[in-house]
PDBQT receptor file of N, H, CA, C and O in Angstrom, charges set to zero:
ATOM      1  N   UNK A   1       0.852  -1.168   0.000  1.00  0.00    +0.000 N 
ATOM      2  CA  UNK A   1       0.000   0.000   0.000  1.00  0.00    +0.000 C 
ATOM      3  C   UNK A   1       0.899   1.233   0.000  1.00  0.00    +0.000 C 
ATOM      4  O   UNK A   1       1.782   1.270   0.857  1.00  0.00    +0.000 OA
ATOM      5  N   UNK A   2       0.759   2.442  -1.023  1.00  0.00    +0.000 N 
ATOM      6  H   UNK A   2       0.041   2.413  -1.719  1.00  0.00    +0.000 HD
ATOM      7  CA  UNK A   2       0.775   3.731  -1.041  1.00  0.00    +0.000 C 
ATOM      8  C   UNK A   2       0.509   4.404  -0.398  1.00  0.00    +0.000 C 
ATOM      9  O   UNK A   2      -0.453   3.963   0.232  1.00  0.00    +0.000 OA
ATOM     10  N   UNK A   3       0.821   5.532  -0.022  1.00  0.00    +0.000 N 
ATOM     11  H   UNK A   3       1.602   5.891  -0.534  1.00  0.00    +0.000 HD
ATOM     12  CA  UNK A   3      -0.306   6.240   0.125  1.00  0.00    +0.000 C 
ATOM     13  C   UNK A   3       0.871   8.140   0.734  1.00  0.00    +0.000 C 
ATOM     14  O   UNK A   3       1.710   8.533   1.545  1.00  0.00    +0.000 OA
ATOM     15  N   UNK A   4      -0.106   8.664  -0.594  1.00  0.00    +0.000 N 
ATOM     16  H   UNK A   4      -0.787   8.344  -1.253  1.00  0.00    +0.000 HD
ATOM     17  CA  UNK A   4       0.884  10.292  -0.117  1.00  0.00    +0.000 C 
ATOM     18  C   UNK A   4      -0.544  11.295  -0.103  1.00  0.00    +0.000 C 
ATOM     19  O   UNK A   4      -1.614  11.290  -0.712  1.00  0.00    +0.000 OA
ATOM     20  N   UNK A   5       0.242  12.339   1.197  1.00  0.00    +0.000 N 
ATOM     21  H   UNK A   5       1.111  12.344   1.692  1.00  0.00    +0.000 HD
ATOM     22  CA  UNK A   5      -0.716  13.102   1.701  1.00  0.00    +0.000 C 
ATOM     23  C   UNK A   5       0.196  14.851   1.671  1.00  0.00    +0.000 C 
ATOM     24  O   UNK A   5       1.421  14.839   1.791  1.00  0.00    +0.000 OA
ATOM     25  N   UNK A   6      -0.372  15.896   1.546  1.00  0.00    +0.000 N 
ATOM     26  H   UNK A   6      -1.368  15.906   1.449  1.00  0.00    +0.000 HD
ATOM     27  CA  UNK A   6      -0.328  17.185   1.872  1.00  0.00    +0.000 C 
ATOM     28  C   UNK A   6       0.630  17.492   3.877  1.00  0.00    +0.000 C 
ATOM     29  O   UNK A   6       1.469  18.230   4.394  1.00  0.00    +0.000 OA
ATOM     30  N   UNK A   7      -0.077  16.597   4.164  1.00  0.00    +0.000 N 
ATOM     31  H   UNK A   7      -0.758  15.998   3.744  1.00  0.00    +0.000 HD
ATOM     32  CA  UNK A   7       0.197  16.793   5.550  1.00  0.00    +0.000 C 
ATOM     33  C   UNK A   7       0.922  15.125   6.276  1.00  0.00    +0.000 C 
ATOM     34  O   UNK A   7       0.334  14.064   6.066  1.00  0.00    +0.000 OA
ATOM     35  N   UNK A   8       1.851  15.171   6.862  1.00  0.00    +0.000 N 
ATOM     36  H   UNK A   8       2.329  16.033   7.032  1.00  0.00    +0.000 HD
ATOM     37  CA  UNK A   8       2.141  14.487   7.753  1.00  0.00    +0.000 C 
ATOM     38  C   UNK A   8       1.132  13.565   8.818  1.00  0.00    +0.000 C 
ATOM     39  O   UNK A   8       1.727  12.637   9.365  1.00  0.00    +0.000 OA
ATOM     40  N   UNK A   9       0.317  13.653   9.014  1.00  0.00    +0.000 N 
ATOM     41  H   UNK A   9      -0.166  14.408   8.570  1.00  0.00    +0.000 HD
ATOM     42  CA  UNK A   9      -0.945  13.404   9.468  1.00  0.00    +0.000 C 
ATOM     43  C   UNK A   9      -1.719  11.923   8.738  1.00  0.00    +0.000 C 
ATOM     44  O   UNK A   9      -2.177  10.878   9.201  1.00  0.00    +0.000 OA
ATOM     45  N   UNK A  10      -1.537  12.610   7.133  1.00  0.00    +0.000 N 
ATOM     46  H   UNK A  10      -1.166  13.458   6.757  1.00  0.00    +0.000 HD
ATOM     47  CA  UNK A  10      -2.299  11.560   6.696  1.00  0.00    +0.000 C 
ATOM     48  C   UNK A  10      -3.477  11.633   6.865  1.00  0.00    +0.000 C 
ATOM     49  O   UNK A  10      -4.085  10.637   6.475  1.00  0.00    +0.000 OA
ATOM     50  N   UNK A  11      -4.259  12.659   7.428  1.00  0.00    +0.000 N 
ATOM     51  H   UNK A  11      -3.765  13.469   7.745  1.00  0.00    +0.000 HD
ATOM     52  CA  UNK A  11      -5.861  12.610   7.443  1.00  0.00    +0.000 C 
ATOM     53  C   UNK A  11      -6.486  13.378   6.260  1.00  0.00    +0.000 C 
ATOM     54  O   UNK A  11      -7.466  14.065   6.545  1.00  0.00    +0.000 OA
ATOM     55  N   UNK A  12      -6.104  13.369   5.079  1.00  0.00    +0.000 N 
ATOM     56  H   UNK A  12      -5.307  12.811   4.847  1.00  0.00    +0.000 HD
ATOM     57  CA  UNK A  12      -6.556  13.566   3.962  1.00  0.00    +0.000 C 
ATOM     58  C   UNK A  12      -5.439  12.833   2.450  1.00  0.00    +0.000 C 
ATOM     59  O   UNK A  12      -4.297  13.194   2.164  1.00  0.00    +0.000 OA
ATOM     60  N   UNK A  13      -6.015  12.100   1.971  1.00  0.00    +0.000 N 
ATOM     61  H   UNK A  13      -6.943  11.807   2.203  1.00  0.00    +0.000 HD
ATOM     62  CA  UNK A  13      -4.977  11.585   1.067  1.00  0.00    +0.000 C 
ATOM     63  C   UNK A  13      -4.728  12.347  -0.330  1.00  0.00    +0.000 C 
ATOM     64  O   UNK A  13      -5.588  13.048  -0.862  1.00  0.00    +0.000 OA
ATOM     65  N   UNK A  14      -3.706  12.168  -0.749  1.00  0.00    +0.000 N 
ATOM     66  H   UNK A  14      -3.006  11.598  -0.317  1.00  0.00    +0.000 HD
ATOM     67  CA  UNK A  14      -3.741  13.000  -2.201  1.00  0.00    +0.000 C 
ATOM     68  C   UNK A  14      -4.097  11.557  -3.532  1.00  0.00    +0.000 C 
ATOM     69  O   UNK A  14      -4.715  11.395  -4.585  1.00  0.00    +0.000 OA
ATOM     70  N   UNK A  15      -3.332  10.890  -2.695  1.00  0.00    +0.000 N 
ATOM     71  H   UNK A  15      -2.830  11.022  -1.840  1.00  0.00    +0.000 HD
ATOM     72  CA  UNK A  15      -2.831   9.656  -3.427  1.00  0.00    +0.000 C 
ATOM     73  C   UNK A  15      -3.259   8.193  -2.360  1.00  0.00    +0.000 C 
ATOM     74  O   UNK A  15      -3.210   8.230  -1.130  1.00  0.00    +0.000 OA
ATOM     75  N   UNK A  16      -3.574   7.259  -2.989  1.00  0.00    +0.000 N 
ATOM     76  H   UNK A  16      -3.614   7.230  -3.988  1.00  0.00    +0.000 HD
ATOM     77  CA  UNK A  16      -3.300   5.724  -2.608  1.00  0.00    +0.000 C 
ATOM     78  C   UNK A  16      -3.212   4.455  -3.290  1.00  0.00    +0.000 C 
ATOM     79  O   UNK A  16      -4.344   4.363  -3.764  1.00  0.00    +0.000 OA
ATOM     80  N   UNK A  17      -2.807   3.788  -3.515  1.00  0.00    +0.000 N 
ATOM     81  H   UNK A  17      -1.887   3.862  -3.130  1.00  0.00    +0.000 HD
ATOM     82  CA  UNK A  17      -2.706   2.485  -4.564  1.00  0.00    +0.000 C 
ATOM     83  C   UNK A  17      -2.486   1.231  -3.569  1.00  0.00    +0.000 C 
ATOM     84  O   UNK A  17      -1.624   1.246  -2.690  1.00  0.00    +0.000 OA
ATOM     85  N   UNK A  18      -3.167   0.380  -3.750  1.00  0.00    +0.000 N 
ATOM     86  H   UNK A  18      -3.867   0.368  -4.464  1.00  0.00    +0.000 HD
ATOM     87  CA  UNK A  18      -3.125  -0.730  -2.806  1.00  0.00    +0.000 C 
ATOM     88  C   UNK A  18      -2.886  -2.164  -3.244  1.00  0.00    +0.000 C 
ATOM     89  O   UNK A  18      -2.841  -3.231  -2.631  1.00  0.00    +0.000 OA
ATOM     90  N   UNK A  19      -2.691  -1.673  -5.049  1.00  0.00    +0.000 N 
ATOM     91  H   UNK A  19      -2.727  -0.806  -5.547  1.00  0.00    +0.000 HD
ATOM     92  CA  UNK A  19      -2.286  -3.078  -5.731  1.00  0.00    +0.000 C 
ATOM     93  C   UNK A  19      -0.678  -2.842  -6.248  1.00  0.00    +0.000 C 
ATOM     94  O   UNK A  19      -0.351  -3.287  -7.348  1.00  0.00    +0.000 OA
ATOM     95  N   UNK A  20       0.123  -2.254  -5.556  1.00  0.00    +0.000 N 
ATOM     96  H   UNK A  20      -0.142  -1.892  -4.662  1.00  0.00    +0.000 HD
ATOM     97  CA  UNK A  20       1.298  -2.593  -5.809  1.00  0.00    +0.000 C 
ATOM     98  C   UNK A  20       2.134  -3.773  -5.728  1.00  0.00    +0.000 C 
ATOM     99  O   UNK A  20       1.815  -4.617  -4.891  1.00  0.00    +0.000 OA
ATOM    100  N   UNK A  21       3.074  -3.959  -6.402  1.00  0.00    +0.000 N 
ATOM    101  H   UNK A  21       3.333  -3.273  -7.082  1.00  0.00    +0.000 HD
ATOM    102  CA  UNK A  21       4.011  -5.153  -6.446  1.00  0.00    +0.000 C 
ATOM    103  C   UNK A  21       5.131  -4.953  -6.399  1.00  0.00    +0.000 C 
ATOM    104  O   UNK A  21       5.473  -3.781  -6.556  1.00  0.00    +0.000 OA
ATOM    105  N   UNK A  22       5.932  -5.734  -6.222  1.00  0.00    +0.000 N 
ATOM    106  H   UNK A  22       5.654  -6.686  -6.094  1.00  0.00    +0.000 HD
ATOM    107  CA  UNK A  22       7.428  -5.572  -6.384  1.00  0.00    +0.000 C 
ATOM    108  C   UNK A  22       8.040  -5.340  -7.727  1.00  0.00    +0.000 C 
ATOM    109  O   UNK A  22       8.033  -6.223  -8.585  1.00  0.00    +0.000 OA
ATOM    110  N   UNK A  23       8.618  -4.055  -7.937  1.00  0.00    +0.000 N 
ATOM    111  H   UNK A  23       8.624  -3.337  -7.240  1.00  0.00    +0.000 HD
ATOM    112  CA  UNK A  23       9.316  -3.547  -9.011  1.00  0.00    +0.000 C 
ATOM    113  C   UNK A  23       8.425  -2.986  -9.951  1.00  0.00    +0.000 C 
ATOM    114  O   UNK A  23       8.774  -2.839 -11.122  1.00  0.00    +0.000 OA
ATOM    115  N   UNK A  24       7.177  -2.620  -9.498  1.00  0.00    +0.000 N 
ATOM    116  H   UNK A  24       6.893  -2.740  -8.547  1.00  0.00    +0.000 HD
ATOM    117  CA  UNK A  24       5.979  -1.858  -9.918  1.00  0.00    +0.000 C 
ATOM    118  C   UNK A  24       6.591  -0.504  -9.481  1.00  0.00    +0.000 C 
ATOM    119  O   UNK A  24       7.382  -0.456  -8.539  1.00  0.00    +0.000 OA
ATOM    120  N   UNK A  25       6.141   0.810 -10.312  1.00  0.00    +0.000 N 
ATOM    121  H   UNK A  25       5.498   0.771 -11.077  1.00  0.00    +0.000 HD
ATOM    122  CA  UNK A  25       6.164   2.553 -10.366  1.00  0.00    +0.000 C 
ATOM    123  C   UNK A  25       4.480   2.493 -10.225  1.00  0.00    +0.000 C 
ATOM    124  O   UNK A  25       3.695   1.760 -10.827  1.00  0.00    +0.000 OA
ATOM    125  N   UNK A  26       4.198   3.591  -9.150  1.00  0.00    +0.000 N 
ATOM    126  H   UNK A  26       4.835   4.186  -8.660  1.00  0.00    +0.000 HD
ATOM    127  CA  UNK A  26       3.658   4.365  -8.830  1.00  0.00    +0.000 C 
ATOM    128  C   UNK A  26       3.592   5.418  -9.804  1.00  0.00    +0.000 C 
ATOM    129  O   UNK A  26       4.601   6.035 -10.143  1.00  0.00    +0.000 OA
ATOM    130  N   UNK A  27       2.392   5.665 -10.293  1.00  0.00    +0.000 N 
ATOM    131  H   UNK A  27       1.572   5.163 -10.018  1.00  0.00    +0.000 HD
ATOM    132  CA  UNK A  27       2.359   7.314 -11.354  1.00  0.00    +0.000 C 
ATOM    133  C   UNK A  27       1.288   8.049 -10.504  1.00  0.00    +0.000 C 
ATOM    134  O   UNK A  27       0.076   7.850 -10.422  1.00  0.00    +0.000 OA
ATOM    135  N   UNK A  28       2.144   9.013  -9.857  1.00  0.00    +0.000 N 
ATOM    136  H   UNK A  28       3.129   9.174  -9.923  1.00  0.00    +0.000 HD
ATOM    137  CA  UNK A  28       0.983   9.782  -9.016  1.00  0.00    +0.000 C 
ATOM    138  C   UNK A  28       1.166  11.284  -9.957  1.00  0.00    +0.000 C 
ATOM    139  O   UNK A  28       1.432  12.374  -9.450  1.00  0.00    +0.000 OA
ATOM    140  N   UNK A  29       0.947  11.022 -11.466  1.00  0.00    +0.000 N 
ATOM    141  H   UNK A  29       0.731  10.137 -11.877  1.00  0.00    +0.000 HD
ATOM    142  CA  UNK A  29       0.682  12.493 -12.122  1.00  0.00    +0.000 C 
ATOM    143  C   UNK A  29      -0.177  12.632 -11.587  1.00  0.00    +0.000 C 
ATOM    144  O   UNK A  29      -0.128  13.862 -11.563  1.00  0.00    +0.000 OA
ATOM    145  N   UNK A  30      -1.637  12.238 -10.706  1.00  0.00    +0.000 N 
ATOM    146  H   UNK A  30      -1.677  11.239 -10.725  1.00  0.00    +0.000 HD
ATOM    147  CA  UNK A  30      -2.950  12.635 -10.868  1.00  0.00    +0.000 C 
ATOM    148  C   UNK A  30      -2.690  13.609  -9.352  1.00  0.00    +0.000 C 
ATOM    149  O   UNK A  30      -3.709  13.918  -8.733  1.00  0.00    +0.000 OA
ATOM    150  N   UNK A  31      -1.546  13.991  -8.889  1.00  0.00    +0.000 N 
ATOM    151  H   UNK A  31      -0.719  13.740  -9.392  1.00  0.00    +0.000 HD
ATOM    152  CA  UNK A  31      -1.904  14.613  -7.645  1.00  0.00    +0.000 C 
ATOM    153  C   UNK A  31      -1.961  16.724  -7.997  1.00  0.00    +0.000 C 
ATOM    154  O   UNK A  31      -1.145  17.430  -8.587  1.00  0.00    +0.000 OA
ATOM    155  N   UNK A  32      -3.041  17.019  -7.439  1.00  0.00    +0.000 N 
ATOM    156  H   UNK A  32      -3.704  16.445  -6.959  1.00  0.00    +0.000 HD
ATOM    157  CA  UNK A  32      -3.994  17.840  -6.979  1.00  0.00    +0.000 C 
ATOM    158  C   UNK A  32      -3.177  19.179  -7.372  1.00  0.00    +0.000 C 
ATOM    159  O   UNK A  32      -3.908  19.970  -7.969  1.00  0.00    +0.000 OA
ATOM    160  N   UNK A  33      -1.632  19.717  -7.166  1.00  0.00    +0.000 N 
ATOM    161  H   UNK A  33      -1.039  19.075  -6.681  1.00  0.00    +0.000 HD
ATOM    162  CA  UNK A  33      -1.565  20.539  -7.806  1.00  0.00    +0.000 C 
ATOM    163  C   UNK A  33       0.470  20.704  -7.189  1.00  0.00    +0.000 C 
ATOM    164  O   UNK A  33       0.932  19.590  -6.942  1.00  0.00    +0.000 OA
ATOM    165  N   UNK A  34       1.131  21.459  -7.053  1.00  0.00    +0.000 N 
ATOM    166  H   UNK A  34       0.756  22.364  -7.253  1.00  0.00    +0.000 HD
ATOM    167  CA  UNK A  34       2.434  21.360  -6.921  1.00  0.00    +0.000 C 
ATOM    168  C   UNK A  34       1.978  22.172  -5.582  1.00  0.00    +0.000 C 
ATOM    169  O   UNK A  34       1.107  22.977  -5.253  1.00  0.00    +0.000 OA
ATOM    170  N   UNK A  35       3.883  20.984  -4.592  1.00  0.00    +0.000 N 
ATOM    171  H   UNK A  35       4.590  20.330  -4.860  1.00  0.00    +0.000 HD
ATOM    172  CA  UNK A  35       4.234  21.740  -3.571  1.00  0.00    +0.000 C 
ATOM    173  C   UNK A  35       4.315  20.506  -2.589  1.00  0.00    +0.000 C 
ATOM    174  O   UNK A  35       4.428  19.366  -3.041  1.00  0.00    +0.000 OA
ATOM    175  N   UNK A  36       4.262  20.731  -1.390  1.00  0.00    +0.000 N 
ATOM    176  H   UNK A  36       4.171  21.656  -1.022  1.00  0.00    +0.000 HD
ATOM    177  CA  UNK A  36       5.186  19.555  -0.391  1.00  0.00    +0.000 C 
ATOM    178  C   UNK A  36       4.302  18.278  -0.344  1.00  0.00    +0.000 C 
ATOM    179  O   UNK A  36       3.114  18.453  -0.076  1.00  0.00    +0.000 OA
ATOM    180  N   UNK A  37       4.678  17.202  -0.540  1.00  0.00    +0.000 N 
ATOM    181  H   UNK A  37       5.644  17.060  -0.757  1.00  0.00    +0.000 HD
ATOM    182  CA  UNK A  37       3.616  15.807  -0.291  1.00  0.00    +0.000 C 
ATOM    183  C   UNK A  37       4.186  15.017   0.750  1.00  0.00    +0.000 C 
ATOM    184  O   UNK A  37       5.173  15.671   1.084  1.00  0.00    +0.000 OA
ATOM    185  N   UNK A  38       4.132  13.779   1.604  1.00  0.00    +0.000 N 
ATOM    186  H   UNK A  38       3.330  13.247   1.332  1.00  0.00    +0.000 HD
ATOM    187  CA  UNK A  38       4.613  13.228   2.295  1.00  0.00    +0.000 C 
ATOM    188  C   UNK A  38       3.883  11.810   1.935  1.00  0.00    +0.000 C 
ATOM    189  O   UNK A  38       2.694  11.690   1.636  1.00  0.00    +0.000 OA
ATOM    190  N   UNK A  39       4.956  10.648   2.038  1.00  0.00    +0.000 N 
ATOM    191  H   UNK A  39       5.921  10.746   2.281  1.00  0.00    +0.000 HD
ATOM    192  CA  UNK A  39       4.513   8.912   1.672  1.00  0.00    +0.000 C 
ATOM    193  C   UNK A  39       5.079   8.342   2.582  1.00  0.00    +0.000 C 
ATOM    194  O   UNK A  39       5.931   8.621   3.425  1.00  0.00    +0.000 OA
ATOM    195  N   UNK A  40       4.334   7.279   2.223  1.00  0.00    +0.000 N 
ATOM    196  H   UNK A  40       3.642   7.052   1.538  1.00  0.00    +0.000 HD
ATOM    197  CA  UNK A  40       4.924   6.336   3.585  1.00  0.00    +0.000 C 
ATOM    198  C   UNK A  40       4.432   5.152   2.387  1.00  0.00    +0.000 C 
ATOM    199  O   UNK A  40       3.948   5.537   1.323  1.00  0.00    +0.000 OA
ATOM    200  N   UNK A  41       4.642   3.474   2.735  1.00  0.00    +0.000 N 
ATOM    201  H   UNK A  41       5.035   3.161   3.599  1.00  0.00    +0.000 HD
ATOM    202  CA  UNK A  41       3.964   2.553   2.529  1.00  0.00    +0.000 C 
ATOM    203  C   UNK A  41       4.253   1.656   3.214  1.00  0.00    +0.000 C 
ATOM    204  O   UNK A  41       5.190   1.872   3.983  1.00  0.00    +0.000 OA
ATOM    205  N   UNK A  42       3.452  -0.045   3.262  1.00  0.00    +0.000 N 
ATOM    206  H   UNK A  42       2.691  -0.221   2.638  1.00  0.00    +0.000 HD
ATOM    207  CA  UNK A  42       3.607  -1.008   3.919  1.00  0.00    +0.000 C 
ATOM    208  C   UNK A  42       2.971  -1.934   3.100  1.00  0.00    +0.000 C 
ATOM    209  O   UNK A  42       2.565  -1.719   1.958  1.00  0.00    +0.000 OA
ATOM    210  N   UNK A  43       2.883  -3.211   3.872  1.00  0.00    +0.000 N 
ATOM    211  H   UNK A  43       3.213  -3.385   4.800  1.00  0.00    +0.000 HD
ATOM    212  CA  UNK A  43       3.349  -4.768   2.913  1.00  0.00    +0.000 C 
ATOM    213  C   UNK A  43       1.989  -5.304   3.250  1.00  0.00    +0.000 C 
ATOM    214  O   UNK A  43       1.553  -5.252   4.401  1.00  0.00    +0.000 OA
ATOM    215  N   UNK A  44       1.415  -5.745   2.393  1.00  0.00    +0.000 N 
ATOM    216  H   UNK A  44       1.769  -5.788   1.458  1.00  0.00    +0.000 HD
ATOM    217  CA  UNK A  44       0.241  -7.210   2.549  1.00  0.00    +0.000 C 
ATOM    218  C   UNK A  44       0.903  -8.178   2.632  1.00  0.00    +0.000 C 
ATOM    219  O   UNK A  44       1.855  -8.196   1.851  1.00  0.00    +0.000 OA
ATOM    220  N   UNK A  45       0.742  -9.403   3.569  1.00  0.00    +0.000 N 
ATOM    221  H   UNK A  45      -0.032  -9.388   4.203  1.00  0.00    +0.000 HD
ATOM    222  CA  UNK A  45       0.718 -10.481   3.559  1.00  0.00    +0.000 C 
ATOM    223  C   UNK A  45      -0.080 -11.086   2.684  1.00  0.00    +0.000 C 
ATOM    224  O   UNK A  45      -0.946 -10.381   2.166  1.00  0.00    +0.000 OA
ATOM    225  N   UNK A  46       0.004 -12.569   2.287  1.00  0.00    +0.000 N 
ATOM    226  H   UNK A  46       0.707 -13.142   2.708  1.00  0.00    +0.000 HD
ATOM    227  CA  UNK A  46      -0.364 -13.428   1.582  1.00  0.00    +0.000 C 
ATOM    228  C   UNK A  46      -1.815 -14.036   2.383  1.00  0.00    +0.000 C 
ATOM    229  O   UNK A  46      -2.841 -14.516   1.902  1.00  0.00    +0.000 OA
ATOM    230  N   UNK A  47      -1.370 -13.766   3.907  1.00  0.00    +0.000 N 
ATOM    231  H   UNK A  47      -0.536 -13.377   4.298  1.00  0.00    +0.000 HD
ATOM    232  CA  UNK A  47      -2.679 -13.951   4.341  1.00  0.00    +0.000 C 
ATOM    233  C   UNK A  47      -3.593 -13.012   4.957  1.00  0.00    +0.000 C 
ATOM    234  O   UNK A  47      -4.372 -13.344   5.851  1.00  0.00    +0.000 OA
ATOM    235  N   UNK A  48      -3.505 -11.880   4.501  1.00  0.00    +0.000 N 
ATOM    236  H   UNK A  48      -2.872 -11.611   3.775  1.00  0.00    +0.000 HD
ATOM    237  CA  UNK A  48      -4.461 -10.827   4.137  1.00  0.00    +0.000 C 
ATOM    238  C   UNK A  48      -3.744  -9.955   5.552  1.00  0.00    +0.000 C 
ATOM    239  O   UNK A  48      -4.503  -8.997   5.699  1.00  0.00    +0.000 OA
ATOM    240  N   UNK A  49      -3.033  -9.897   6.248  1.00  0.00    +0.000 N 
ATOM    241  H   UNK A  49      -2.416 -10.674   6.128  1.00  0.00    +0.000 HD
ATOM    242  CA  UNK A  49      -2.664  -9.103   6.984  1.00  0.00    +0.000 C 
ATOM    243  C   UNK A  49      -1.431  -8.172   6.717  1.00  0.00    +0.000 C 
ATOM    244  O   UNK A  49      -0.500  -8.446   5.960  1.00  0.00    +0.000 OA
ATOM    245  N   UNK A  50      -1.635  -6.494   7.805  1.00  0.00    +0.000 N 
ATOM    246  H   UNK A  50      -2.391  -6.272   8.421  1.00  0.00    +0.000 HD
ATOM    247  CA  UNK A  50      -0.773  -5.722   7.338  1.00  0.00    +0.000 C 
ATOM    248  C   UNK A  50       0.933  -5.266   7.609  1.00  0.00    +0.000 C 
ATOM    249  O   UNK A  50       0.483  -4.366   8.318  1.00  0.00    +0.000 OA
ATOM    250  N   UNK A  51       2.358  -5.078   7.689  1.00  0.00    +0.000 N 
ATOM    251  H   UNK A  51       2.723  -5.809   7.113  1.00  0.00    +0.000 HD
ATOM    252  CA  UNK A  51       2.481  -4.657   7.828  1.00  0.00    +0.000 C 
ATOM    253  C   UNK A  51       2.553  -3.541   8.744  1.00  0.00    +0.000 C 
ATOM    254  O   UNK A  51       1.538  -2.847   8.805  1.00  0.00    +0.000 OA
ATOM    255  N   UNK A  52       3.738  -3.157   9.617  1.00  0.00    +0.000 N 
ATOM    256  H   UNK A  52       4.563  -3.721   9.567  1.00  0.00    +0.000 HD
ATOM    257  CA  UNK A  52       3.460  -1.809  10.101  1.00  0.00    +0.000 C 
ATOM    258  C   UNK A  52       3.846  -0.294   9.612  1.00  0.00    +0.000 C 
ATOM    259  O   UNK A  52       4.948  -0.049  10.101  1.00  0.00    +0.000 OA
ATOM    260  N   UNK A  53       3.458   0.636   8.969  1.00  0.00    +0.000 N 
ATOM    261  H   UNK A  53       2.563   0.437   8.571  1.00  0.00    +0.000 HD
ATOM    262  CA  UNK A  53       3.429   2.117   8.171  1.00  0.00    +0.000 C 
ATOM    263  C   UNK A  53       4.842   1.688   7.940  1.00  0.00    +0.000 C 
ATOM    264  O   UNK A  53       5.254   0.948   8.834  1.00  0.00    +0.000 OA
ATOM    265  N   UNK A  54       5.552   1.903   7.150  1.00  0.00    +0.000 N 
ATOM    266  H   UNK A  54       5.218   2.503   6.423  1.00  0.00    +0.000 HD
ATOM    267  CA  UNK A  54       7.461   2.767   6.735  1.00  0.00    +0.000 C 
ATOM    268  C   UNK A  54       7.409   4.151   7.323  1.00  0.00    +0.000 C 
ATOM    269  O   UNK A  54       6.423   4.888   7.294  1.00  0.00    +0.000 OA
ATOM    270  N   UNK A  55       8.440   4.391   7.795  1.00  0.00    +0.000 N 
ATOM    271  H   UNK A  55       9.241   3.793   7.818  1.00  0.00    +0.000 HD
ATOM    272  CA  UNK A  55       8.892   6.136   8.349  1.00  0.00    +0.000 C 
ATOM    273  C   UNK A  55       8.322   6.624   7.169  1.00  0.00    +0.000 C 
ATOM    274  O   UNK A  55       8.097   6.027   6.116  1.00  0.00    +0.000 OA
ATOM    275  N   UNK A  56       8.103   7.864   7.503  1.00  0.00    +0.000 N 
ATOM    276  H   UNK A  56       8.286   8.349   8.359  1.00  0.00    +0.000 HD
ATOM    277  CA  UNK A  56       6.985   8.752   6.654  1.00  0.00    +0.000 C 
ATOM    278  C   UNK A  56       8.582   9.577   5.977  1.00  0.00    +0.000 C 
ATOM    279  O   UNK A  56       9.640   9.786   6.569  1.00  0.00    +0.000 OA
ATOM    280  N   UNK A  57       8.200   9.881   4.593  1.00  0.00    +0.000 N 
ATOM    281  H   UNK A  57       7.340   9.710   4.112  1.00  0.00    +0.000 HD
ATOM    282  CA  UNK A  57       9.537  10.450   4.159  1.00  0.00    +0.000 C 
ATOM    283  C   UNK A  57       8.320  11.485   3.338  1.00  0.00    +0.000 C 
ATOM    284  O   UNK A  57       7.099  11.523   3.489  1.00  0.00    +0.000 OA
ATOM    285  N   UNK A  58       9.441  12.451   2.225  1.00  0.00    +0.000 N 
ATOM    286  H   UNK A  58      10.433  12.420   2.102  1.00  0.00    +0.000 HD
ATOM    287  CA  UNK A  58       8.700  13.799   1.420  1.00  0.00    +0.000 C 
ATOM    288  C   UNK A  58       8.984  13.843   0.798  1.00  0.00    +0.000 C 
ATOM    289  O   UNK A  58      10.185  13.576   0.841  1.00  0.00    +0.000 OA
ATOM    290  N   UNK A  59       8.570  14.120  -0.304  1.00  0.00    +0.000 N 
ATOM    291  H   UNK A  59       7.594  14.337  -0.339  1.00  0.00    +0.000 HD
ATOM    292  CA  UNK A  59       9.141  14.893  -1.929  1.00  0.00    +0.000 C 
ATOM    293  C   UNK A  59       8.560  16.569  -2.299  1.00  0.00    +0.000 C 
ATOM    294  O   UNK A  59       7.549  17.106  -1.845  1.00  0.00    +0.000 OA
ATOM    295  N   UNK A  60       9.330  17.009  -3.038  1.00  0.00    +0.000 N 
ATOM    296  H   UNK A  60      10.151  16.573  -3.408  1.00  0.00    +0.000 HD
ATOM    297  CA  UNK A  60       8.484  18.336  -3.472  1.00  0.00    +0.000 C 
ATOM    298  C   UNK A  60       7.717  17.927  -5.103  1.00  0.00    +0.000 C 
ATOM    299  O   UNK A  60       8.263  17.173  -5.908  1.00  0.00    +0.000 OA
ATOM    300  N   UNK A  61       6.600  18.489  -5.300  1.00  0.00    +0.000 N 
ATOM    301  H   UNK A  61       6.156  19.101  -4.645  1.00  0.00    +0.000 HD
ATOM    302  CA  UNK A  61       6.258  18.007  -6.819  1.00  0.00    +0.000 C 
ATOM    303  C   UNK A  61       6.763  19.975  -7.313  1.00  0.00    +0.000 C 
ATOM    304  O   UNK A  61       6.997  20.774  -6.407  1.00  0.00    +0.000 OA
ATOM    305  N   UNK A  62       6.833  20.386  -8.752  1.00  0.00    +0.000 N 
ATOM    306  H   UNK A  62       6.643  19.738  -9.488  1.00  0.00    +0.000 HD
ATOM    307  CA  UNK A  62       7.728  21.502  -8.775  1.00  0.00    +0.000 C 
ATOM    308  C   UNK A  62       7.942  21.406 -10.654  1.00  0.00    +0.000 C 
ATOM    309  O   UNK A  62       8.840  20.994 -11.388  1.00  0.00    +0.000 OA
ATOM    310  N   UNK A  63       6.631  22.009 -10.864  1.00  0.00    +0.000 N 
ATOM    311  H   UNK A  63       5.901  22.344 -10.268  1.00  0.00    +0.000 HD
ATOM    312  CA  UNK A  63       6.030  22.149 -12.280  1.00  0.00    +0.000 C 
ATOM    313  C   UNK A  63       6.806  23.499 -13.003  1.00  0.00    +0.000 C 
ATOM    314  O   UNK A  63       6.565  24.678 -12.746  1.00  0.00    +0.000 OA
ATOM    315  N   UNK A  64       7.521  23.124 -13.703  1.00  0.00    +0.000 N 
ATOM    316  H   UNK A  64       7.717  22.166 -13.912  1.00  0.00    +0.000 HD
ATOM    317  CA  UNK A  64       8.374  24.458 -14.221  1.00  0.00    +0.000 C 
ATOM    318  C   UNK A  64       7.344  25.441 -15.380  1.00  0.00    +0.000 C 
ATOM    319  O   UNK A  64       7.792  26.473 -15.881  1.00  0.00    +0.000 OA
TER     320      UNK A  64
């Protein structure tokens, strides 16, 4: 699971994808407009359980 937000918080998402795979890209062109985002993700098990969050890291998006 994906998932990038505006805020550190995470209580509003910009972004989420929950069918990722290994050595799969993420295309988050569809996010909302330029300026600070923050992601984190974590792992499904095979038997339907989650994972605990990854340290929350940031990117800038920065539309010339």
């Amino acid at each position: 699971v994906l998932q990038v937000a505006d805020q550190p918080s995470f209580s509003t998402l910009a972004y989420e994808n929950t069918t990722l795979g290994a050595g799969v890209f993420a295309d988050i062109a569809s996010l909302p407009s330029e300026g600070l985002y923050y992601w984190r993700v974590r792992a499904r098990f095979a038997n339907g359980s989650f994972s605990a969050w990854s340290a929350v890291d940031q990117f800038v998006v920065d539309v010339p």
